[in-house]
C-alpha positions in Angstrom: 9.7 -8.7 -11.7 6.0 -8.6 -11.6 5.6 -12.3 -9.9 8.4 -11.2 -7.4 6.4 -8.4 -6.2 3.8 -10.5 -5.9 5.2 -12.7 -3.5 7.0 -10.3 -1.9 3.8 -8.7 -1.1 1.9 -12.2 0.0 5.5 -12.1 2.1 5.5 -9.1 4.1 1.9 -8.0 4.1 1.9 -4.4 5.7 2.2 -1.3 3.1 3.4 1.9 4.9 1.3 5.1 2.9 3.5 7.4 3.1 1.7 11.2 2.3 2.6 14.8 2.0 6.5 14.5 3.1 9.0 16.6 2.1 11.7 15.1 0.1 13.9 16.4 3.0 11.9 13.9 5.1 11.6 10.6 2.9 15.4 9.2 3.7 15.0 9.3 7.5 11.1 8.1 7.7 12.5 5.0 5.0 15.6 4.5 7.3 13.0 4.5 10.7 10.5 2.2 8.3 13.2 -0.6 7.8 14.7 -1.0 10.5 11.7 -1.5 12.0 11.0 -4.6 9.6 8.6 -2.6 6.6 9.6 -3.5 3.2 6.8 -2.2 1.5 6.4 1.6 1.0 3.1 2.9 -0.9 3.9 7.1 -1.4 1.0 8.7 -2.6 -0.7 11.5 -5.0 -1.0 14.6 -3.2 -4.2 15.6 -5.4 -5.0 19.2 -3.9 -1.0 19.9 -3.7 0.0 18.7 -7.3 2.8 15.5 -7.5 6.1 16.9 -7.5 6.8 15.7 -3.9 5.3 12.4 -4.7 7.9 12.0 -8.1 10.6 13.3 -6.0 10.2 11.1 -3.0 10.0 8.1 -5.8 13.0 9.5 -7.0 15.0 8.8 -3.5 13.4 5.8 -3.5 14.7 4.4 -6.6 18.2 5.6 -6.4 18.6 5.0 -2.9 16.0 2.3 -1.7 15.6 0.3 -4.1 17.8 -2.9 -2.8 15.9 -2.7 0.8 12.2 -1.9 -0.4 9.2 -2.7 -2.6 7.6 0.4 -3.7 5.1 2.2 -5.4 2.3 4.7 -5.7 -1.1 5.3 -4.1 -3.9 7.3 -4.8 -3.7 6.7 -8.8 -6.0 7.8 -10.6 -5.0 8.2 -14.5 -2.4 6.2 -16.8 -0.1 9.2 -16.9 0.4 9.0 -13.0 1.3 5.3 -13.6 3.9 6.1 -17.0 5.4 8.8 -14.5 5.3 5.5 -11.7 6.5 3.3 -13.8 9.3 5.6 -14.8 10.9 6.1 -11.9 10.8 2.2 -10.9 8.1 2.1 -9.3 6.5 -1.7 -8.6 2.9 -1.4 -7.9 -0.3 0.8 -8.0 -2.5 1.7 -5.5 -5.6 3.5 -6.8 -8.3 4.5 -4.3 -11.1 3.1 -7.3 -11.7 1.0 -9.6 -10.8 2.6 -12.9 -10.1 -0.6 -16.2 -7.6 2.0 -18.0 -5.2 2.6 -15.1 -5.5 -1.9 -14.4 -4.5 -2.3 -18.1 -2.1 0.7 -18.2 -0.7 -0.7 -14.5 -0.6 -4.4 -16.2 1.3 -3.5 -19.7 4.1 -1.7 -17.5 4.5 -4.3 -15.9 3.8 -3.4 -12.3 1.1 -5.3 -9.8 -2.1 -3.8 -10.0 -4.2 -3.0 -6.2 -7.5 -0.8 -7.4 -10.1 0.4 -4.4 -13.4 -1.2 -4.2 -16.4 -1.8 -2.0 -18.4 -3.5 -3.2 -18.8 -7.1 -4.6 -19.7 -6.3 -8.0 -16.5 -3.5 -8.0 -14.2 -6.3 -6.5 -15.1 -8.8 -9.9 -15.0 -5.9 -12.1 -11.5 -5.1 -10.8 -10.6 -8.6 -11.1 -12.0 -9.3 -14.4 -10.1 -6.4 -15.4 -6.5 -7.4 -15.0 -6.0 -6.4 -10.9 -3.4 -8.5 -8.8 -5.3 -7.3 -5.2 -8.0 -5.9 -4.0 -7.7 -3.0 -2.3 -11.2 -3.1 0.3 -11.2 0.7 1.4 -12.2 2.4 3.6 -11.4 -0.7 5.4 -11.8 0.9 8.9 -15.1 1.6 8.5 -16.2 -1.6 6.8 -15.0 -3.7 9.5 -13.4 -7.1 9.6 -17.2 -8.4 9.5 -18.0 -6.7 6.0 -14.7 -8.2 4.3 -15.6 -11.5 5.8 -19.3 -11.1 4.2 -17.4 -9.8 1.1 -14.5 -12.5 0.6 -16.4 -15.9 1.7 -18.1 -15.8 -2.2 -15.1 -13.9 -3.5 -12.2 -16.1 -1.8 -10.5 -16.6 -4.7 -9.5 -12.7 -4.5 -6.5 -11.3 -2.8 -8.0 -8.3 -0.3 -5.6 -6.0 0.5 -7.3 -4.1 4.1 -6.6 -0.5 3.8 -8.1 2.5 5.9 -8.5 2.2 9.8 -6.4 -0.9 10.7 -3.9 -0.8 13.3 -1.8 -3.1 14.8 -4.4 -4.9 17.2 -7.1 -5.8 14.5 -4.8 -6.9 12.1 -5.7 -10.5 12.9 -9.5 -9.8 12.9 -8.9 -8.7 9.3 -6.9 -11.4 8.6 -9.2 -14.2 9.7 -12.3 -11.9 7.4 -9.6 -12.5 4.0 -7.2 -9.7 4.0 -4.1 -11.2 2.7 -2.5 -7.6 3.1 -2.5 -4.1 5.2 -2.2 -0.8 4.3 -1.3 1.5 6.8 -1.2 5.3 6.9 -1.1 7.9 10.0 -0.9 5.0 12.6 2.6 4.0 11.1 3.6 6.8 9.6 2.3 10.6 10.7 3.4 13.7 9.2 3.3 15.1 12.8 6.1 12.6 14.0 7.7 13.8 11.1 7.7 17.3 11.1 8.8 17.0 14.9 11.7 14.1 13.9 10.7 12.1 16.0 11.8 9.2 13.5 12.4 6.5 16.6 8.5 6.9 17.1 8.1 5.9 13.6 10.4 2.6 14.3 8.9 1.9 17.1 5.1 1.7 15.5 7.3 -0.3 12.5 8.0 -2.7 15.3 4.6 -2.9 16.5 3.1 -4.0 13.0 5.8 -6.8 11.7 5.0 -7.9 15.2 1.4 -8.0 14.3 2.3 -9.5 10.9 4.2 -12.0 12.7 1.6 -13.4 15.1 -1.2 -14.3 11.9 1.5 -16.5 10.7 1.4 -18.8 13.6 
């Protein structure tokens, strides 16, 4: 399972992050996510709300998803988040550090490991540690330039770009390394949400296998 995730992953490239919705929410904004070509859904720890929204939208996701997605957990930060992860089927770990106990905790589950760095030594550490990807972050405000500077000594590392990428520098982050993209508000937004407005969320789905699409040519 773990080398499938992997290249499913390497495959489709773009992680939706997925906060703070209601488990009333989570089967419409998955529905709006695939058709519009997403297969990878990253649903995070709400760390000032507590995590029962996070384990509930899992939940869904497992029992109902889990044929038509890849899926996982972001903002990990301790190796009982990952057992409670792992638990409900969960294939991956996004963490927004670098932290060796949640890698090896990630790693003996049996799930693909993506810890936050931002710097070079971080980015080895992680790797020496057991991770699958990098996670750059914030990405945004890095640049495409700083993961180039970053990844020419490291190119043997998979970068995952997360924090400030859209749909139009996608390919400026891909030409600096990134091998993967995770995206929050401008895919999915709690405001689109809230309001339903679920053929929004498609259409921005659209917009980024699009992007996805044009790097492969």
């Amino acid at each position: 399972m773990r080398n499938e995730t992997i290249a499913a992953i390497e495959e489709h490239k773009v992680f939706a992050i997925v906060r703070g919705i209601s488990p009333d929410n989570v089967r419409p904004t998955m529905q709006a996510l695939i058709k519009g070509g997403i297969r990878l859904v990253e649903v995070t720890f709400d760390r000032k709300n507590g995590e029962a929204n996070t384990l509930a939208a899992l939940d869904i996701l497992s029992t109902e998803f889990a044929d038509q997605l890849i899926f996982g957990a972001g903002t990990v930060t301790t190796v009982e988040q990952v057992k409670a992860v792992s638990d409900l089927g969960g294939q991956f770990i996004v963490s927004p550090d670098f932290n060796p106990e949640v890698i090896k905790k990630t790693r003996e589950l049996e799930m693909v490991s993506l810890p936050g760095v931002m710097t070079p030594t971080e980015a080895v550490q992680a790797d020496a540690a057991g991770a699958d990807f990098i996670k750059l972050f914030p990405g945004g405000l890095l640049g495409p330039s700083y993961l180039g500077a970053l990844s020419a000594p490291l190119s043997d590392l998979k970068f995952i770009a997360v924090g400030g990428v859209n749909a139009d520098n996608i390919p400026d982050f891909a030409k600096a390394g990134a091998v993967g993209f995770g995206i929050g508000s401008n895919l999915v937004n709690n405001a689109l949400v809230d309001n339903n407005e679920f053929d929004i969320i498609y259409q921005n789905a659209c917009q980024f296998t699009q992007a996805v699409e044009s790097i492969r040519k």
